[in-house]
C-alpha positions as CSV (number, residue, x, y, z in Angstrom):
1,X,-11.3,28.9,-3.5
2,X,-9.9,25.2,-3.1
3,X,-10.6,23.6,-0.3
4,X,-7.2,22.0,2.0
5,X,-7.1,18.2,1.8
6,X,-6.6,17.6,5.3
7,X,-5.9,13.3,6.8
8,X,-4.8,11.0,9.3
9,X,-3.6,7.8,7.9
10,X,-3.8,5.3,10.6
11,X,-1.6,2.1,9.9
12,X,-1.3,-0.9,12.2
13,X,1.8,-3.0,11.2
14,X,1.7,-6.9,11.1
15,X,3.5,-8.7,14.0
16,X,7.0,-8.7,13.3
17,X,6.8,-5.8,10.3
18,X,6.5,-2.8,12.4
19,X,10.4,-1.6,12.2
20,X,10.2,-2.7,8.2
21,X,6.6,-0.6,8.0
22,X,8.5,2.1,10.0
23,X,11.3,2.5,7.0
24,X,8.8,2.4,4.5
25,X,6.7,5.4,5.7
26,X,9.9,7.2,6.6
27,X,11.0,6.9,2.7
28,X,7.7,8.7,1.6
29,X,8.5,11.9,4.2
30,X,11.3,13.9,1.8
31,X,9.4,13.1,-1.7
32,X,6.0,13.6,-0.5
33,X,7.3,17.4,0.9
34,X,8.6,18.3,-2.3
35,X,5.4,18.1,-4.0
36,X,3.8,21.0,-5.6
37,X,0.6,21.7,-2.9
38,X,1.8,19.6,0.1
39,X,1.3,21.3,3.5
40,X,2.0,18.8,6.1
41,X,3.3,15.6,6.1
42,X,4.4,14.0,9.8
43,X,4.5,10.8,10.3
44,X,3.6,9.5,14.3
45,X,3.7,7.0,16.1
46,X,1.9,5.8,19.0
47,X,2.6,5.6,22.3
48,X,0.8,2.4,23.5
49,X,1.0,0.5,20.5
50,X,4.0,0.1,19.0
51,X,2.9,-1.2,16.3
52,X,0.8,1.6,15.3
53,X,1.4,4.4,13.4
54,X,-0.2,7.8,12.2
55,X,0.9,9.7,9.0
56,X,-0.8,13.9,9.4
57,X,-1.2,15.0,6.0
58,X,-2.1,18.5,4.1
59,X,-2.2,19.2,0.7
60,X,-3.6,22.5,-1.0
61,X,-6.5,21.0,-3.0
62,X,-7.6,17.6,-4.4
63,X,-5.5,17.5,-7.2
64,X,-2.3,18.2,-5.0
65,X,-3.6,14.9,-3.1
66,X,-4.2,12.9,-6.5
67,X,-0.9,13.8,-7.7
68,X,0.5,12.6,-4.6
69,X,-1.2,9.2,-5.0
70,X,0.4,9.2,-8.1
71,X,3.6,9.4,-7.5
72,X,6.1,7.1,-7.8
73,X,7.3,7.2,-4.1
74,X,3.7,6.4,-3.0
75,X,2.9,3.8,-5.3
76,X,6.1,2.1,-3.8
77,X,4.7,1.6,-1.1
78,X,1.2,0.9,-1.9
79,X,3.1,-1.6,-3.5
80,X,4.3,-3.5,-0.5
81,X,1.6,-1.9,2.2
82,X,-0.4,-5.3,2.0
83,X,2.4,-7.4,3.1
84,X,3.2,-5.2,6.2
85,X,-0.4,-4.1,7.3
86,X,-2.5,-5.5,10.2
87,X,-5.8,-3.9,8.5
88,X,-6.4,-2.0,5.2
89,X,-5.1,1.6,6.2
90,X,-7.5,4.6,7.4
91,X,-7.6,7.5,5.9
92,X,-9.5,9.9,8.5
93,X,-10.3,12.8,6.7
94,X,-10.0,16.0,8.7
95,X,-11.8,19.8,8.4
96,X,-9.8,22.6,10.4
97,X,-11.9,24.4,12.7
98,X,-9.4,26.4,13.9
99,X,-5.7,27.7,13.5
């Protein structure tokens, strides 16, 4: 059995990027659902820190992840990420201990 791909991006915009940062994650919430093996895709942010944000993600294996990181909505934004980023994004990754 395949194990779940299970992540918490953390993102911390640039001064003055967070509503532009905000859009772009936003754009990768209806394409990245679509995908063949994605579970969960929610994108948070924090409370404290505006200007930081959280994307909880789930796909069914690793090759439902790959293809996501493939896609043409994500390289998008990997495209532009740099320009909007405090710090190189986290990707946490995440085993489910319970349900």
């Amino acid at each position: 059995m395949s194990e779940l791909i299970i992540s918490l991006a953390v993102l911390k915009a640039k001064n003055g990027k967070r509503q532009i940062l905000e859009q772009e994650l936003l754009k990768l919430i209806n394409p990245t659902r679509t995908e063949p093996g994605c579970l969960d895709y929610v994108l948070f942010g924090d409370v404290e820190d505006e200007n930081l944000f959280y994307m909880r993600e789930a796909f069914l294996d690793r090759q439902a992840f790959d293809l996501h990181i493939a896609s043409p909505h994500f390289q998008a934004f990997a495209a532009v990420k740099d320009e909007l980023l405090e710090e190189p994004l986290r990707l946490i990754a995440l085993k489910q201990l319970s349900s």
